[in-house]
N, CA, C and O of each residue as an XYZ file, in Angstrom:
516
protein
N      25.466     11.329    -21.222
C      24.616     10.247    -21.683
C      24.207      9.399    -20.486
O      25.024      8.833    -19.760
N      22.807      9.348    -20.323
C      22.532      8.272    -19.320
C      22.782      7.180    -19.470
O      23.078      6.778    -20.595
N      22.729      5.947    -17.881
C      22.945      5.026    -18.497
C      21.258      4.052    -19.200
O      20.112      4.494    -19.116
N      21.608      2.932    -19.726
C      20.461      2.174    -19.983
C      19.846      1.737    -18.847
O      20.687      1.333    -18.044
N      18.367      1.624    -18.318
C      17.588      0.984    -17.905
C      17.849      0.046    -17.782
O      18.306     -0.423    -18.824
N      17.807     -1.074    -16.445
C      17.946     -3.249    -16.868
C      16.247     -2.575    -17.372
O      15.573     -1.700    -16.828
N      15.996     -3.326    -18.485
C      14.628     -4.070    -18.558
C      13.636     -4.706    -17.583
O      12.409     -4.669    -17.669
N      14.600     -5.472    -16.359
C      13.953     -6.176    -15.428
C      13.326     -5.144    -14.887
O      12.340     -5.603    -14.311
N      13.381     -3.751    -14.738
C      13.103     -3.222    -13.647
C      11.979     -2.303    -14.436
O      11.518     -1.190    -14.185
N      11.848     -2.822    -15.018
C      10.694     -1.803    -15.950
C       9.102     -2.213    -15.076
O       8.134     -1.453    -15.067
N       9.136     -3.237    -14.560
C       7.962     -3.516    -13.795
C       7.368     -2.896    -12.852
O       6.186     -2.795    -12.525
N       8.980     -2.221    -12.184
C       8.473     -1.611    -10.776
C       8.033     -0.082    -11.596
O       8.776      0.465    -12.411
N       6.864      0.375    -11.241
C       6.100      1.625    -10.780
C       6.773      2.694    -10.590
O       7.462      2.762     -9.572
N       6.742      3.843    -11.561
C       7.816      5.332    -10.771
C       7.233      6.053     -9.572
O       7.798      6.848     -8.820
N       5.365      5.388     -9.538
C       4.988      6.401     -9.065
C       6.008      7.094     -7.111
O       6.934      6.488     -6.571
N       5.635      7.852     -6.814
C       6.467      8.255     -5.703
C       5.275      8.417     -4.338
O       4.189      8.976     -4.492
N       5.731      7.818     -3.039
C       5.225      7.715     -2.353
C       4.551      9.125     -1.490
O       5.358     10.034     -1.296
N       3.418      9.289     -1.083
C       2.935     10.325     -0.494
C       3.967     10.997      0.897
O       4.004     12.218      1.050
N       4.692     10.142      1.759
C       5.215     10.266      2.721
C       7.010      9.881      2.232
O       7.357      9.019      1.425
N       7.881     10.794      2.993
C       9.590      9.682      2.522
C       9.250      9.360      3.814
O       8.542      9.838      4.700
N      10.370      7.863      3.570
C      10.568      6.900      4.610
C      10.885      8.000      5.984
O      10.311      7.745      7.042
N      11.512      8.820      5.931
C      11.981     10.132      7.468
C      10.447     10.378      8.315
O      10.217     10.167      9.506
N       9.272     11.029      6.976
C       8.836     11.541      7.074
C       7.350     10.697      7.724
O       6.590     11.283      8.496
N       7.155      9.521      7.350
C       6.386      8.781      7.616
C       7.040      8.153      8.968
O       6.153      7.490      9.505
N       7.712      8.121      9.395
C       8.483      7.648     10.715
C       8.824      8.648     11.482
O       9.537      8.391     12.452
N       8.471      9.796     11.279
C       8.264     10.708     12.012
C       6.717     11.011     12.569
O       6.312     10.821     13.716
N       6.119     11.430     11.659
C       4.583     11.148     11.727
C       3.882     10.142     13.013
O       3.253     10.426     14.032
N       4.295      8.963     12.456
C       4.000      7.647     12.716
C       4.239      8.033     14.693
O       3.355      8.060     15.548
N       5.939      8.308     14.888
C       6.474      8.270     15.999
C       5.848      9.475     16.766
O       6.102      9.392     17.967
N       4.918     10.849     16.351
C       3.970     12.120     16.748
C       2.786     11.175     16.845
O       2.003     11.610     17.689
N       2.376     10.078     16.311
C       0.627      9.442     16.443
C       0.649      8.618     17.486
O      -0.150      8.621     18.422
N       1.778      7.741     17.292
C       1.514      6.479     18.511
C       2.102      6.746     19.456
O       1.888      6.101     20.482
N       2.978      7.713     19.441
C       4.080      7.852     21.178
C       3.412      9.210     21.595
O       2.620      9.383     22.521
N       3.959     10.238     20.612
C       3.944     12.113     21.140
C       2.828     12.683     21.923
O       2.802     13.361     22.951
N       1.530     12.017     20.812
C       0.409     12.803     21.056
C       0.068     12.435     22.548
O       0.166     13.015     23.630
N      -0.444     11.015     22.048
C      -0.596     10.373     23.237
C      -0.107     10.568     24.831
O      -0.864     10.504     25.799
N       1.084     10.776     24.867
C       2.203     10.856     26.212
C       2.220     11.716     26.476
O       2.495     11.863     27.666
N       1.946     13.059     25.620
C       1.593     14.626     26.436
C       0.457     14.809     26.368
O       0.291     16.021     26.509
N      -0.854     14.116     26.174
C      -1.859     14.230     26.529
C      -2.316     13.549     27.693
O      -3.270     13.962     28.351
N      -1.572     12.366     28.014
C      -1.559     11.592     29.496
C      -0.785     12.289     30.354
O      -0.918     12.080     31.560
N       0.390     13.473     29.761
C       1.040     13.864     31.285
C      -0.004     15.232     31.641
O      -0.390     15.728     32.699
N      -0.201     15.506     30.416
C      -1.053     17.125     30.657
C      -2.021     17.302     31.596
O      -2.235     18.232     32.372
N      -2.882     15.690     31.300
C      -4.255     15.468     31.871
C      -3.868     15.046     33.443
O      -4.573     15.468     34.360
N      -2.653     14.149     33.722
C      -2.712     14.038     34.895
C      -1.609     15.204     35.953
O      -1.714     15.373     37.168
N      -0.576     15.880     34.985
C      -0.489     16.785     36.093
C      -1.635     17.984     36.061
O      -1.548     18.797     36.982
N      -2.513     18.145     35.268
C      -3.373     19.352     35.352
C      -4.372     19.431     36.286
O      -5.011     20.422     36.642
N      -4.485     17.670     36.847
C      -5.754     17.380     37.792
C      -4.517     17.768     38.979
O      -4.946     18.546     39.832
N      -3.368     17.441     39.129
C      -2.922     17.839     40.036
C      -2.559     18.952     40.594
O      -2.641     19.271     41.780
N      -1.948     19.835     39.253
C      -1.228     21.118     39.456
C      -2.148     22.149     39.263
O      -1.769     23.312     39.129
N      -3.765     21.705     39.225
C      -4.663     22.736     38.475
C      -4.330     23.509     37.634
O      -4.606     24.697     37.467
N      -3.608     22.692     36.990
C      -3.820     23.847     35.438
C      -5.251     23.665     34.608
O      -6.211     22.934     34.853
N      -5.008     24.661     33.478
C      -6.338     24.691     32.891
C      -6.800     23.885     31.868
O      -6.189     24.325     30.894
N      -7.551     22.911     31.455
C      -7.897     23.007     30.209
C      -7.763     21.639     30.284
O      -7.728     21.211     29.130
N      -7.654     20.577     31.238
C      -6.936     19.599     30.831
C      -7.685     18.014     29.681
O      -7.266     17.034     29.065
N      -9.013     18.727     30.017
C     -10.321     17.708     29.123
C      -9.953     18.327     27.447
O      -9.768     17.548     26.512
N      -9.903     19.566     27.322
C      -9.471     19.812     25.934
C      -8.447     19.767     25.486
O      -8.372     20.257     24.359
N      -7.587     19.382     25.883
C      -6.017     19.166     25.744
C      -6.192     17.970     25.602
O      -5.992     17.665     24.426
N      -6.564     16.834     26.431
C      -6.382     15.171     25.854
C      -7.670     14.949     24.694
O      -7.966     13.837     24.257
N      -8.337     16.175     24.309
C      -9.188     15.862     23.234
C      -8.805     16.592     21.927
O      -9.076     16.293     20.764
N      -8.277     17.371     22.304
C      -7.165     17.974     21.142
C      -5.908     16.887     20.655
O      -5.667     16.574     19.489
N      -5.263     16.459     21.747
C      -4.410     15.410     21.436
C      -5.288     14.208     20.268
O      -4.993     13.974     19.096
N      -6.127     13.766     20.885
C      -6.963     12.776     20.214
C      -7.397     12.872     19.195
O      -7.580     11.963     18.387
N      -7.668     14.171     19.058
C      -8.440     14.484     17.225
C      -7.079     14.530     16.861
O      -7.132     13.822     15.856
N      -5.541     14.961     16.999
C      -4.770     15.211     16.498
C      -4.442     13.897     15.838
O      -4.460     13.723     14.620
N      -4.152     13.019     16.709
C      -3.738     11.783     16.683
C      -4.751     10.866     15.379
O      -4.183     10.127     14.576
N      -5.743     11.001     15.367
C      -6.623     10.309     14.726
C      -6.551     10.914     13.374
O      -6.536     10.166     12.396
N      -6.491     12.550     13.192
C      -6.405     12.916     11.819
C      -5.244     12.549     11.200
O      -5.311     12.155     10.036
N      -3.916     12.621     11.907
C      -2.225     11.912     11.495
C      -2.440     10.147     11.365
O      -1.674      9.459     10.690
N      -3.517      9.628     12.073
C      -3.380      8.300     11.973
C      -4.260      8.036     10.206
O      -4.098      7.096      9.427
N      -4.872      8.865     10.108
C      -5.755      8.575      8.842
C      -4.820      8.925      7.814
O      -4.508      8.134      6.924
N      -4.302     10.240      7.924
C      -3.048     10.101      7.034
C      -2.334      9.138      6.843
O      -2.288      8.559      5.758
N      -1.518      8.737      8.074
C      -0.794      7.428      7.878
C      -1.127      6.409      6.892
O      -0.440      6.069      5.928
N      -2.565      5.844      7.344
C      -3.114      4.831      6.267
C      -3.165      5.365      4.796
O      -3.106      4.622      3.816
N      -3.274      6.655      4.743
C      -3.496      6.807      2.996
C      -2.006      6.972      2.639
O      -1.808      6.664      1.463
N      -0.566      7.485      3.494
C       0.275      7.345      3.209
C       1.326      5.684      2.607
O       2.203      5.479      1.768
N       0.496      4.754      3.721
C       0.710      3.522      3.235
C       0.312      2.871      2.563
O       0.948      1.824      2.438
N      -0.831      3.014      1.790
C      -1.247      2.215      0.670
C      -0.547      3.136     -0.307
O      -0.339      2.601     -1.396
N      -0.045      4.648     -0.165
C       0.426      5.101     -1.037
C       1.452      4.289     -1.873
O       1.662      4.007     -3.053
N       2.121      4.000     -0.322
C       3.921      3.529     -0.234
C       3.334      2.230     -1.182
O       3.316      2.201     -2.413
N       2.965      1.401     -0.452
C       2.237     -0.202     -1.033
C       2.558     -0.113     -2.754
O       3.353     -0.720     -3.472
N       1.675      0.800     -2.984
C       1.301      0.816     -4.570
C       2.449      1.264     -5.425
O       2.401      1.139     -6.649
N       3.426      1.758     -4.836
C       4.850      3.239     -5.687
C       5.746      2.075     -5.596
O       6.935      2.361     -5.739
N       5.415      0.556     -5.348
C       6.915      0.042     -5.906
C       8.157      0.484     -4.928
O       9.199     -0.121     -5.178
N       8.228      1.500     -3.786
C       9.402      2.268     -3.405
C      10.244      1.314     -2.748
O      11.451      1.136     -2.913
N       9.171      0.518     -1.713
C       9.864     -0.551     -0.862
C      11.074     -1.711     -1.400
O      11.954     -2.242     -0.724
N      10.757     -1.886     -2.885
C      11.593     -2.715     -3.351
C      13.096     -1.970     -3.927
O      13.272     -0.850     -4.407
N      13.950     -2.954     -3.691
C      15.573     -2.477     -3.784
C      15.822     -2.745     -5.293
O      16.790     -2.232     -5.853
N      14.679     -3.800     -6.154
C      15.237     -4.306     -6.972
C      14.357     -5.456     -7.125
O      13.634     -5.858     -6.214
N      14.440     -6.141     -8.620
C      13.720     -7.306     -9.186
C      14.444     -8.158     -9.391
O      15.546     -8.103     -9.938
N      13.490     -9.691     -8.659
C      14.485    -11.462     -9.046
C      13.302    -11.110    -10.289
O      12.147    -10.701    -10.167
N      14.153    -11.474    -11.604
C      13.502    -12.440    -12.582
C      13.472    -13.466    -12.760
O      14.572    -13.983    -12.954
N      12.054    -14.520    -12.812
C      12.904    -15.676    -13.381
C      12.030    -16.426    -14.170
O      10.810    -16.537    -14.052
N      12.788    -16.932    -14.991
C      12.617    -17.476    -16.207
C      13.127    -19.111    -16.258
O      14.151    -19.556    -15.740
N      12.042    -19.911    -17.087
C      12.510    -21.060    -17.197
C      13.180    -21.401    -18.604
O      12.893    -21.042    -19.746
N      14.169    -22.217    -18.101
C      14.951    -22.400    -19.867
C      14.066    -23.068    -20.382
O      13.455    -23.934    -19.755
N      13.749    -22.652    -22.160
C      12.528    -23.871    -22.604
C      13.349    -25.326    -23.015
O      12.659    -26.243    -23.461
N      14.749    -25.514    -22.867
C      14.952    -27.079    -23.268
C      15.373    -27.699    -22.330
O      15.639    -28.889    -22.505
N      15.563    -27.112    -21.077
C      16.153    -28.446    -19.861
C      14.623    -27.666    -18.890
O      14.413    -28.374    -17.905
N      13.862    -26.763    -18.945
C      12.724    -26.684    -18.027
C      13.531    -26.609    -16.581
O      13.222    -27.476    -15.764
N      14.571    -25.612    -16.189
C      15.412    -25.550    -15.078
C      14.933    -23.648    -15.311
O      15.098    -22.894    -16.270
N      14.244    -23.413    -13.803
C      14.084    -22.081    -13.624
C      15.807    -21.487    -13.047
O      16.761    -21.848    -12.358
N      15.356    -20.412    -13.858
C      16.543    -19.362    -13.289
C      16.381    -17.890    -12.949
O      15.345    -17.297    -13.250
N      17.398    -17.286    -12.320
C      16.966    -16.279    -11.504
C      17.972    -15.335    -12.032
O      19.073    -15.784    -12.349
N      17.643    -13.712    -12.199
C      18.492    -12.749    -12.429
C      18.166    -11.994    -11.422
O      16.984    -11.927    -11.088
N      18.981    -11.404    -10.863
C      19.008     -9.806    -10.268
C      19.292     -8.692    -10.606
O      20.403     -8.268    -10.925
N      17.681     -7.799    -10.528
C      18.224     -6.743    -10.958
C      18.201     -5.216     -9.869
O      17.087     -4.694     -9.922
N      18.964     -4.627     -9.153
C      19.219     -3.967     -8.458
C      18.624     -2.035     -8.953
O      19.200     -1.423     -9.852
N      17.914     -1.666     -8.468
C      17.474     -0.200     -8.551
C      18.525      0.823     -8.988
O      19.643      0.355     -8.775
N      18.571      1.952     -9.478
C      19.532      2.901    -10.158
C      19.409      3.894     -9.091
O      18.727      4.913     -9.204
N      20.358      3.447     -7.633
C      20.167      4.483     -6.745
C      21.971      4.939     -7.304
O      22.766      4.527     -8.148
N      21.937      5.968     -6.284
C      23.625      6.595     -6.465
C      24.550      5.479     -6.987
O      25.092      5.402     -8.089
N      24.623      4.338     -5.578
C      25.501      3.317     -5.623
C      24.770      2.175     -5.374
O      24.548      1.849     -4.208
N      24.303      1.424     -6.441
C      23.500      0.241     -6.026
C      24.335     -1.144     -5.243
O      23.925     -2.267     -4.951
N      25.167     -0.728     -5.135
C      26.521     -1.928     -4.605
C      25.947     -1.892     -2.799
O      25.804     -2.810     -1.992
N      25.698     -0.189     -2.662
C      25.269     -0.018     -1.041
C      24.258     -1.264     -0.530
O      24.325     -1.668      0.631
N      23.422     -1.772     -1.396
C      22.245     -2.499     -0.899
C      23.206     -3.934      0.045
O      22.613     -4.734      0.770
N      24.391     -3.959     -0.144
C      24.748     -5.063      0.825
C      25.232     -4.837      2.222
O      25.595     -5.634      3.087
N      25.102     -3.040      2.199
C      25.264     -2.576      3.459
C      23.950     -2.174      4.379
O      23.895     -1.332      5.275
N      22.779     -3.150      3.813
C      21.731     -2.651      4.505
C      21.408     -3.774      5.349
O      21.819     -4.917      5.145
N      20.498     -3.346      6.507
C      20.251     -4.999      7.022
C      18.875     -5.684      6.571
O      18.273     -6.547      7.210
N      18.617     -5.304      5.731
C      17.704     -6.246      5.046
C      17.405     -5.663      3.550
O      17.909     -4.578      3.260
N      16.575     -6.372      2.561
C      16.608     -5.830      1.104
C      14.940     -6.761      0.602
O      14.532     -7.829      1.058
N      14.376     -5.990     -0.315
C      13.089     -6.574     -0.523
C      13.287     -6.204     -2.093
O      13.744     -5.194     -2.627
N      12.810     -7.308     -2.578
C      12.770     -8.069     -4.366
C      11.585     -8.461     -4.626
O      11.089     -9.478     -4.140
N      10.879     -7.509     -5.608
C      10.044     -8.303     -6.724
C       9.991     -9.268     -6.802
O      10.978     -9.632     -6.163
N       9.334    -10.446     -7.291
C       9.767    -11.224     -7.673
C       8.791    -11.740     -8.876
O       7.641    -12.080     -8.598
N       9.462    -11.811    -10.748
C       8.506    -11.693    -11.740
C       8.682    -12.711    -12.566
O       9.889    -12.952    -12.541
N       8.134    -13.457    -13.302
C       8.068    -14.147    -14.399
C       7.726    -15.373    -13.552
O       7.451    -15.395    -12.353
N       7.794    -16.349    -14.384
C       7.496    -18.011    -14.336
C       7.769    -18.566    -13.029
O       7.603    -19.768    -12.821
């Protein structure tokens, strides 16, 4: 038997992100560092060492780089929109007879949701009143 759903968390989105967090930080780390840095060593030892090719090699790099960078962006509005980033929802609600807002937490149904205090940072919804 599963367990129940919090309710609070019914807000966040199942949808699932185009990229996992590995995979988009991998990407990311091939667009802005990889491409780039072996297309600057290629081009300048090739003027030196005469090797061949070295104008199509930093233009190969470049289309590479630019088609992974366009990905990137559609990967991040992916992420943006899938809810993934959040650990969990503050609700809060105002009492209707003393008008004193209050706050619940509700934490995501990962393996061990207790882990989230072993992370160094945590990002919350934040819904109601």
């Amino acid at each position: 038997m599963t367990e129940p759903v919090n309710p609070a968390l019914a807000v966040l989105n199942d949808d699932k992100p185009l990229f996992s967090d590995k995979t988009y930080d991998r990407v990311k780390a091939l667009v802005t560092l990889g491409l780039p840095a072996f297309g600057a060593l290629y081009f300048a030892l090739a003027g030196y060492w005469d090797w061949p090719s070295g104008e199509q090699v930093v233009g190969t790099c470049a289309v590479l780089a630019t088609f992974f960078g366009v990905l990137l962006n559609i990967a991040g509005r992916s992420y943006e929109k899938s809810d993934a980033m959040y650990d969990g929802v503050i609700s809060v609600q105002t009492d209707p007879d003393s008008g004193v807002k209050q706050a619940a937490l509700a934490l995501k149904n990962h393996e061990n949701p207790a882990e989230v205090v072993s992370q160094s940072e945590a990002r919350f919804k934040v819904v109601g009143s």
